[in-house]
C-alpha positions, -999 to +999 in steps of 0.1 A: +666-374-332+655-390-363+666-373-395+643-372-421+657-385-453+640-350-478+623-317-465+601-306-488+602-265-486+571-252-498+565-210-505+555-188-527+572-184-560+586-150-560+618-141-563+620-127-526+598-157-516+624-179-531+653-162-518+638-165-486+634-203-491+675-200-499+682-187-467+665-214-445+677-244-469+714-227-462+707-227-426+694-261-426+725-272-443+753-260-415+731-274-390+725-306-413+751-315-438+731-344-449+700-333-451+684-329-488+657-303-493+636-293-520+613-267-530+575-269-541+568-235-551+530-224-556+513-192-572+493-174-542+461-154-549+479-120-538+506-126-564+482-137-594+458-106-581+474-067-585+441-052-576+433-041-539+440-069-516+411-064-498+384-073-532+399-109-530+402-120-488+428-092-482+442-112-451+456-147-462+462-141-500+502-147-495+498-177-476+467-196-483+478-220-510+509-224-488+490-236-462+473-255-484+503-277-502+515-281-462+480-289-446+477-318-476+508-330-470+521-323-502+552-302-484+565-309-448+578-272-445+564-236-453+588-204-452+564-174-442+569-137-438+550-133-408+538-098-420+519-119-444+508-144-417+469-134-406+468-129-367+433-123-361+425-158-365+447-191-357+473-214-380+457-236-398+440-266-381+473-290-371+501-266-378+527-244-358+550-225-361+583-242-352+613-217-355+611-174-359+644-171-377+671-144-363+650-108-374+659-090-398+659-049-405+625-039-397+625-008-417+610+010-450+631+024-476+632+053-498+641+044-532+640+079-555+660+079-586+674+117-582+689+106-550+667+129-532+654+118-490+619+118-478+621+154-466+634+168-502+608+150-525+589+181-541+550+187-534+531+162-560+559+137-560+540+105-570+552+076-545+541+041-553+527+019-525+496+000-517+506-004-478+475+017-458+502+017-429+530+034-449+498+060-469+485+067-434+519+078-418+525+100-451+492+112-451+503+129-414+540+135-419+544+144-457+508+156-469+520+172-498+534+141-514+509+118-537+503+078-528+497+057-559+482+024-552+513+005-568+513-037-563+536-066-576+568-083-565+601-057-552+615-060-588+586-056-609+575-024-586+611-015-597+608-019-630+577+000-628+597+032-613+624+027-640+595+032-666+582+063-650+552+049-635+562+066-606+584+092-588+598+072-562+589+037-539+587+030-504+598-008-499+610-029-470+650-027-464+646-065-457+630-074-490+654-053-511+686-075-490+668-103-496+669-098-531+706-085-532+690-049-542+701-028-514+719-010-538+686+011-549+680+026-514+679+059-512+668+066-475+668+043-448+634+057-426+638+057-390+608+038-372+599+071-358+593+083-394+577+054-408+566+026-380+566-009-396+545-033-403+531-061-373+558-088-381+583-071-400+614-088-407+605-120-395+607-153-416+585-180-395+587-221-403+555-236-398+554-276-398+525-300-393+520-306-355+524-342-359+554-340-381+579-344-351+612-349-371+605-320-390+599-300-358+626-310-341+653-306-372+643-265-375+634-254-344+671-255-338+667-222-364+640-210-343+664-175-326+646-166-288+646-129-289+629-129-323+607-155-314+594-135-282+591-102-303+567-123-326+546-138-304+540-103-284+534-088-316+506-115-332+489-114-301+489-077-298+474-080-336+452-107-324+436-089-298+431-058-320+418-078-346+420-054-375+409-057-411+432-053-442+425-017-443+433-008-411+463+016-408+479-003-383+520-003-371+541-010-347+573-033-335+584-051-301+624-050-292+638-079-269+668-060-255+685-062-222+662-096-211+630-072-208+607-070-242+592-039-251+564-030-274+553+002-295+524+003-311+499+023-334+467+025-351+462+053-383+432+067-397+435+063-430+443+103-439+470+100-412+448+128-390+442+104-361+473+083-347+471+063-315+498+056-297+513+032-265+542+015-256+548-005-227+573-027-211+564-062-205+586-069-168+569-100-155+541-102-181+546-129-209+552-123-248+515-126-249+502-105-224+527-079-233+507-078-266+475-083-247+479-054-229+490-026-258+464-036-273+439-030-249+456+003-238+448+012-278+415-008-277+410+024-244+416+052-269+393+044-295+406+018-318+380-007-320+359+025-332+384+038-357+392+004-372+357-006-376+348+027-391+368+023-422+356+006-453+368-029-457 
C-alpha cells in the first residue's frame, strides 16, 4: 500500500466539526504514525445562514462547500456527520464513502438549567430547537411545552440558554461529547422518548473514487456494524425520499449478526406518527432499508410527507 506523503482533511469549521476532524486525524495517527494531515476548513451555507434551513436548499447546506473543496481536488478527505449527509439523492459525481467510523450515542439530551427532566419542565417552558423531528415528537408527547426555532453551533445555542433566550435545549449527546460538554446534560432521552435522527452518531469519510491511497489508508477506520446500520438507514431515507421538513426518525442496531431497523414518520403537530420495524435475516443493509420504507410508504407516508410545506 502506498502511503500518501499529506492528507488534506477538509470540514466544516465549527467547533464540533473540528473536533470531529480531531478524532479521525488521532485515529489515522495509531494506525499511521507517519502520516501528516492537515485541515482545510470551509464556512458552509447552514452555518453562515440562522434562518430556516429550508429558505436556502435545506438538504445539503452542511456539506455542499465540503463537497466542493473535495470534488476540486483542493482536499483528499471530507469528515461528515451523516445526519447532515442528503440521502435522497447520490454522493457527489466521483466520490464515496470510504470508512463509517465506530457509532457513537445516538441520543438527544435534555439540557435545563434548574436541573429539572423532560417530564418536570412546567407548561410554557420555552425549549429551543429547530429539529422538525425532535418539535414533532414533542408536539405528541409533551404538548404543553413551547418549541422555539433556535439555530447555531452546540456552544453558541448554549450561550443563547445562558442569556435566557430560552428555558431549556434539546441537543445531541454525541455533539455535546464531542465538544467535551457533557457536563450540561440534564436528561439523557431514551429513543423511545425521542427517536433520532436518520444517521445519528455516525462520522462518514468520503474520498474521491480514484484516490486509491487515500481509500485504502482510512477504510481501515471504516467499523462493520456501523457501517451496515448506515447503509440500511440511507437507503431506507432514500427510498422515502423526504424533504427538509419532513418529521422523520428512526435508527438501525447491528446486534447479535442480524440488523434491525425502527423507523418513523411525524406530522408536523406530532398527531400522526407512523411506525415499523423489521428485521433484516437474509435481506441486505439495503433492502432492510428498502423494505421499512415501503412498509411506511403502505401507511401513508408518501401522502403525509408531501402534504407539508417545504
Amino acid at each position: 500500500m502506498s502511503v500518501p506523503e499529506l492528507i488534506r482533511i477538509v470540514s466544516r469549521d465549527s467547533p464540533m466539526a473540528l473536533a470531529q476532524v480531531e478524532r479521525v486525524r488521532a485515529e489515522l495517527g495509531v494506525l499511521h504514525p507517519g502520516l501528516r494531515t492537515t485541515v482545510v476548513p470551509v464556512r458552509t451555507t447552514g452555518d453562515k445562514w440562522m434562518g430556516d434551513l429550508s429558505k436556502v436548499e435545506g438538504k445539503g447546506a452542511f456539506t455542499k462547500e465540503v463537497d466542493a473543496a473535495l470534488v476540486a481536488g483542493e482536499a483528499d478527505l471530507a469528515v461528515h456527520c451523516v445526519k447532515d449527509v442528503p440521502a435522497d439523492r447520490p454522493l457527489p459525481a466521483g466520490t464515496t464513502f470510504a470508512a463509517f467510523l465506530k457509532r457513537d450515542d445516538i441520543r438527544d439530551a435534555l439540557v435545563h438549567p434548574g436541573g429539572l427532566l423532560l417530564d418536570e419542565l412546567p407548561a410554557g417552558t420555552r425549549i429551543g430547537t429547530s429539529s422538525v423531528r425532535r418539535v414533532a415528537q414533542l408536539a405528541d408527547s409533551h404538548p404543553h411545552l413551547e418549541c422555539v426555532p433556535f439555530r447555531g453551533n452546540a456552544n453558541r445555542r448554549l450561550d443563547k440558554l445562558a442569556a435566557g433566550e430560552v428555558d431549556a435545549l434539546l441537543l445531541a449527546v454525541s455533539g455535546l461529547e464531542r465538544i467535551g460538554r457533557s457536563d450540561v446534560i440534564t436528561e439523557v432521552l431514551s429513543t423511545e422518548t425521542m427517536c433520532p435522527p436518520i444517521g445519528a452518531g455516525v462520522l462518514a469519510l468520503q474520498c474521491r473514487e480514484a484516490d486509491t491511497s487515500t481509500i485504502d489508508i482510512v477504510s481501515a477506520l471504516n467499523d462493520p456494524g456501523t457501517h451496515r446500520e448506515a447503509t440500511a438507514e440511507r437507503m431506507f431515507l432514500h427510498v422515502l425520499q423526504g424533504h427538509c421538513n419532513s418529521p422523520i426518525a428512526g435508527y438501525a442496531k447491528a446486534s447479535r449478526g442480524d440488523l434491525s431497523l425502527r423507523a418513523c414518520v411525524f406530522s408536523p403537530d406530532g398527531k400522526t406518527v407512523l411506525n415499523a420495524h423489521e428485521w433484516a435475516g437474509r435481506l441486505s443493509p439495503s433492502d432492510l432499508g428498502a423494505s421499512v420504507a415501503l412498509a411506511l410508504l403502505r401507511q401513508g407516508a408518501r401522502e403525509l410527507i408531501d402534504g407539508i410545506a417545504h
